[in-house]
C-alpha positions in Angstrom: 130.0 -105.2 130.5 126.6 -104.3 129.8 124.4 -107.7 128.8 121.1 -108.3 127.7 120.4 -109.5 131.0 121.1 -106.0 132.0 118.6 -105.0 130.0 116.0 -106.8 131.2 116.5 -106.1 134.9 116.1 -102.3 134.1 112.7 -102.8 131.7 111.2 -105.2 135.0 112.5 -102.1 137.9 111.2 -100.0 135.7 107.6 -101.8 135.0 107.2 -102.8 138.6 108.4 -100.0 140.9 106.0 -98.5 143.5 108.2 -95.1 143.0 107.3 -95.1 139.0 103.6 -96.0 139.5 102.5 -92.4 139.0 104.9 -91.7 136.3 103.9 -95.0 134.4 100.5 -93.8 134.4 101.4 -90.3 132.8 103.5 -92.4 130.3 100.5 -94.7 129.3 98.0 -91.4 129.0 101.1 -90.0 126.6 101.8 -93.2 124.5 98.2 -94.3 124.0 96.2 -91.0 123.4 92.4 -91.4 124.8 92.1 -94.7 123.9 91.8 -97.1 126.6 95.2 -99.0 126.0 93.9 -102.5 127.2 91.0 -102.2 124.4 92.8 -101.5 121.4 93.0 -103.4 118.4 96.5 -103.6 116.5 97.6 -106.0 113.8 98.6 -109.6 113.6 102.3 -109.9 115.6 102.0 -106.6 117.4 98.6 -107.6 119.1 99.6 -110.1 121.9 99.4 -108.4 125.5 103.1 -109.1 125.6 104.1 -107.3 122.8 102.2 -104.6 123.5 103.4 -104.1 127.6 107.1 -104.6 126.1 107.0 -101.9 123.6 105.2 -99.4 126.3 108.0 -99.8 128.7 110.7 -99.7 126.3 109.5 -96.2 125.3 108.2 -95.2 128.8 112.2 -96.7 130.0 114.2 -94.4 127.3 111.8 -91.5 126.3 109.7 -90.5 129.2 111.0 -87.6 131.4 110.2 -87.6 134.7 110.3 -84.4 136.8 114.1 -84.5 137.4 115.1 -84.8 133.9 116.1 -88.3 134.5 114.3 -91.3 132.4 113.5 -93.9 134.0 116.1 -96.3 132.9 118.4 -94.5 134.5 116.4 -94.4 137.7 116.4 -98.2 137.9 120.0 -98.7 137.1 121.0 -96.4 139.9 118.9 -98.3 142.1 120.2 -102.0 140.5 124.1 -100.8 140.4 127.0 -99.4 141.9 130.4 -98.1 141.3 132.4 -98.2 137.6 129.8 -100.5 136.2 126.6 -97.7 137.0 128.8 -95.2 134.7 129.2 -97.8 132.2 125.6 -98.4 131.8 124.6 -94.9 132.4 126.3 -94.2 129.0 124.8 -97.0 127.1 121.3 -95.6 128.1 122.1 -92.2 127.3 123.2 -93.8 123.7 120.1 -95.5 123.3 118.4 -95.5 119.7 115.2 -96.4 118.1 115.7 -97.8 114.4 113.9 -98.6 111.7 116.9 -101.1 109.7 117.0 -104.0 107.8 118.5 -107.5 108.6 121.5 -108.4 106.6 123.5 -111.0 107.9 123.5 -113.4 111.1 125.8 -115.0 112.8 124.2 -118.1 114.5 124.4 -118.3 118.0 126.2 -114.5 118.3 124.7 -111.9 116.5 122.4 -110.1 114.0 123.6 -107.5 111.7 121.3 -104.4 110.8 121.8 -102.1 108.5 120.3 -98.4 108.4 121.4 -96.5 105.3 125.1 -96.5 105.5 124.9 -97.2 109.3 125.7 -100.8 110.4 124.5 -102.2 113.7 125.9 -105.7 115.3 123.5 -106.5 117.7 124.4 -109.4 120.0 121.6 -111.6 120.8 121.5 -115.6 120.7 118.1 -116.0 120.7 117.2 -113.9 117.8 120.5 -114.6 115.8 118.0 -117.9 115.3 115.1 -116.4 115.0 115.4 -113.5 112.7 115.8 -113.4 108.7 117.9 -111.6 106.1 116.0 -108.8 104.3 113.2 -108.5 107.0 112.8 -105.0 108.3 113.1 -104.3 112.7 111.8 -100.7 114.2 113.9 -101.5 117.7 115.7 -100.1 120.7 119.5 -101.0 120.3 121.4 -100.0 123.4 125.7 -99.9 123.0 127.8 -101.4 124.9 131.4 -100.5 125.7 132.9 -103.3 122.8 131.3 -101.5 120.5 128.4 -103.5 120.0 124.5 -103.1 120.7 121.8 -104.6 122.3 117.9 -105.2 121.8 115.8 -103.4 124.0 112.6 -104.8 124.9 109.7 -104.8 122.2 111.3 -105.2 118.9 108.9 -105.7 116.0 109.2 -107.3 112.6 107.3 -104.8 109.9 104.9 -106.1 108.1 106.5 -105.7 104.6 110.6 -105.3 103.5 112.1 -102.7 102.6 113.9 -103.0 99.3 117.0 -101.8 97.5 115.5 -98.3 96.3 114.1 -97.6 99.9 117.1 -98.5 101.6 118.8 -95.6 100.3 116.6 -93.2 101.9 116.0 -95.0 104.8 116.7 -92.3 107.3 113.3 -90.7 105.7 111.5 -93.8 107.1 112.3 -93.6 110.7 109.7 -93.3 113.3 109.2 -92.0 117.3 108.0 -95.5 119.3 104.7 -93.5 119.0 104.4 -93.0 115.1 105.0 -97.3 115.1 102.3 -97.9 117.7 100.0 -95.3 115.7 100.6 -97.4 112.6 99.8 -100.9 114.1 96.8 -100.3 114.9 93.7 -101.1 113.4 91.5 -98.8 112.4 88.2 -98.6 114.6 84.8 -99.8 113.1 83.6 -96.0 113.8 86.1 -94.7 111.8 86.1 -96.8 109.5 81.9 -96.2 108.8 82.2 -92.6 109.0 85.0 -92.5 106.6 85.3 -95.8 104.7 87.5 -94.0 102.3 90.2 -92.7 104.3 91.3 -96.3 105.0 90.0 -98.7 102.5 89.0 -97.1 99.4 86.6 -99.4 97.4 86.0 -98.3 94.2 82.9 -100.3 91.8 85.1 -100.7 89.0 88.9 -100.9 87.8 89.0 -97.5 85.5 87.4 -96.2 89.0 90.4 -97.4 90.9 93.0 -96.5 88.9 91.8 -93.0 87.9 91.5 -92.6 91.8 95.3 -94.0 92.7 96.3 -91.7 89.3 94.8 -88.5 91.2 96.7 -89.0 94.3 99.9 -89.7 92.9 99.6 -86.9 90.5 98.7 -84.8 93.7 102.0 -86.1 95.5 104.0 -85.7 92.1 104.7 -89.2 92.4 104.9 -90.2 88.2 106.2 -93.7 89.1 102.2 -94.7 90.3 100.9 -93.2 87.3 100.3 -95.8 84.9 97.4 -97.2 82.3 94.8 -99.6 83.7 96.4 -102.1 81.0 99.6 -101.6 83.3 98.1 -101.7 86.4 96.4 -105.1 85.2 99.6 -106.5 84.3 101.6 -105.4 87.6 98.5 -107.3 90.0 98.2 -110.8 87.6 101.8 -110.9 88.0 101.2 -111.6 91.8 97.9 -111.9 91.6 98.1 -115.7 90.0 101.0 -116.6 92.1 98.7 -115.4 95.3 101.5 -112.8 96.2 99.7 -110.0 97.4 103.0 -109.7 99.9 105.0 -108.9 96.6 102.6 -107.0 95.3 102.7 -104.5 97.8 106.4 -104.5 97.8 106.1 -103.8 94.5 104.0 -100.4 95.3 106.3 -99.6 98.4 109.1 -99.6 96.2 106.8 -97.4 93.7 106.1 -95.2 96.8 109.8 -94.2 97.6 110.1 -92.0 100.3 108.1 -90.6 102.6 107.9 -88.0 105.5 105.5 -89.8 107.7 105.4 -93.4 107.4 101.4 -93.8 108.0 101.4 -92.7 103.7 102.2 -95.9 103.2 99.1 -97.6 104.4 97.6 -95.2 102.4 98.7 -96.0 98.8 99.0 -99.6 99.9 94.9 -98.9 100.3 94.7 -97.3 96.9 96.9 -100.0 94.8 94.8 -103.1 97.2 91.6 -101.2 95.9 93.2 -101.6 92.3 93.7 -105.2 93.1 90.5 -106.0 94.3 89.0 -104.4 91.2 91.1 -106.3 89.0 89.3 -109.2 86.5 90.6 -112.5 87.7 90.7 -115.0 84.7 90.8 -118.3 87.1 87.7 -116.9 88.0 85.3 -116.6 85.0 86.8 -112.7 85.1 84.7 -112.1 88.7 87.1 -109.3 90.3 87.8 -110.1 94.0 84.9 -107.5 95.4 82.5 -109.2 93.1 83.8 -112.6 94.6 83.4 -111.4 98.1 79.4 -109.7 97.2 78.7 -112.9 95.4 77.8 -110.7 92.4 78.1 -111.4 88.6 80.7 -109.3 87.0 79.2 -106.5 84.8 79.9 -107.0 81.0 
């Protein structure tokens, strides 16, 4: 039977093999765009070198076609195995899926349960059964086995925010290629971010400024439930704001959000409702918003 050790004897074949070399550099041109892979910037937990070879190669190992029509998962397993237990695992690999699901349940020692909108997952693991959480959200390769039951591929990835009640009912909205995910964990670069400092991080000079700007863009989108009064706005940010949950804050807004059809929109109305925060009066701080904190300016009366 198919085990995780399986699994990581194909991703090494297929990262080290002389026969792949050419093909691994195709992959890299594909997955990364122009940018030079080795100097890009990407968000805290997807930025170690690790984390970023291990989701290449699980994408390059599933996705990438070489000439034959074969990927090259398959490759290594016929060169790793023989006999009953090739076909096994060449029908796991042709199963292969990459998911955006929640975590609802472990089972210590055995096994983490995901669920993806009606779709449940029980993926055996022992390591993560201990290291994972209910109610955090995994993008993931999950490879079956013949009992019925998955496994991790290589470079699984917490999200950075959950996904709660009202977005897990239109999950399958939220699902992204490998490509889309490494898109979105990048960071920005300083270029872009000076040519077109509102495409990213809208800073506004005043609250009415910010919410009359997030009020635009969700009337644009049709999106009524991030229309509201600055009094509301300044209700929904000191509710987090002076319990310094800016995580359940933008929770709050993804929620707001619903779905989507790419999942990069999200950054951009958490970038609107932060520049709402930010422009929000802070009374613990003589009514200074946190831009005016950061300029070291006087708030205007």
């Amino acid at each position: 039977m198919l085990k995780p050790r399986h699994i990581e004897e194909i991703a090494d074949w297929c990262s080290s093999s002389l026969d792949l070399g050419d093909a691994r550099q195709a992959g890299r041109q594909m997955f990364y765009g122009d940018d030079d892979w080795r100097s890009i910037e990407y968000m805290d937990g997807a930025d170690t070198e690790i984390s970023r070879a291990r989701r290449f190669i699980a994408w390059f190992m599933f996705t990438y076609a070489l000439p034959d029509g074969r990927v090259p998962a398959r490759v290594a397993a016929e060169a790793l195995y023989h006999g009953r237990f090739l076909e096994e695992v060449r029908l796991s690999i042709r199963g292969s899926r990459y998911v955006t699901a929640v975590v609802t349940t472990l089972e210590p020692g055995r096994s983490v349960f995901l669920e993806l909108e009606g779709e449940w997952f029980e993926v055996r693991s022992r390591e993560l059964s201990h290291l994972l959480e209910p109610g955090i959200t995994l993008v993931a390769w999950l490879i079956p086995n013949r009992r019925g039951q998955w496994l991790f591929g290589p470079g699984w990835l917490e999200l950075p925010y959950s996904v709660g009640p009202n977005m897990r009912q239109s999950l399958s909205n939220f699902q992204m290629d490998p490509i889309d995910v490494d898109r979105f964990l990048r960071k920005p670069a300083e270029e872009e971010v000076s040519a077109n400092p509102e495409a990213e991080y809208p800073r506004d000079g005043s609250l009415d400024d910010a919410v009359t700007r997030m009020t635009e863009a969700a009337r644009e989108e049709c999106n009524e439930r991030l229309v509201m009064s600055r009094e509301e706005w300044t209700g929904l940010v000191l509710r987090h704001l002076l319990r310094n949950d800016a995580a359940g804050f933008s929770q709050a807004i993804v929620e707001r959000v619903g779905s989507v059809q790419v999942f990069e929109d999200i950054n951009r109305w958490l970038g609107l409702a932060m520049n709402i925060w930010h422009n929000t009066p802070q009374p613990d701080r003589g009514g200074k918003t946190a831009f005016e904190l950061m300029a070291g300016e006087s708030p205007d009366r």
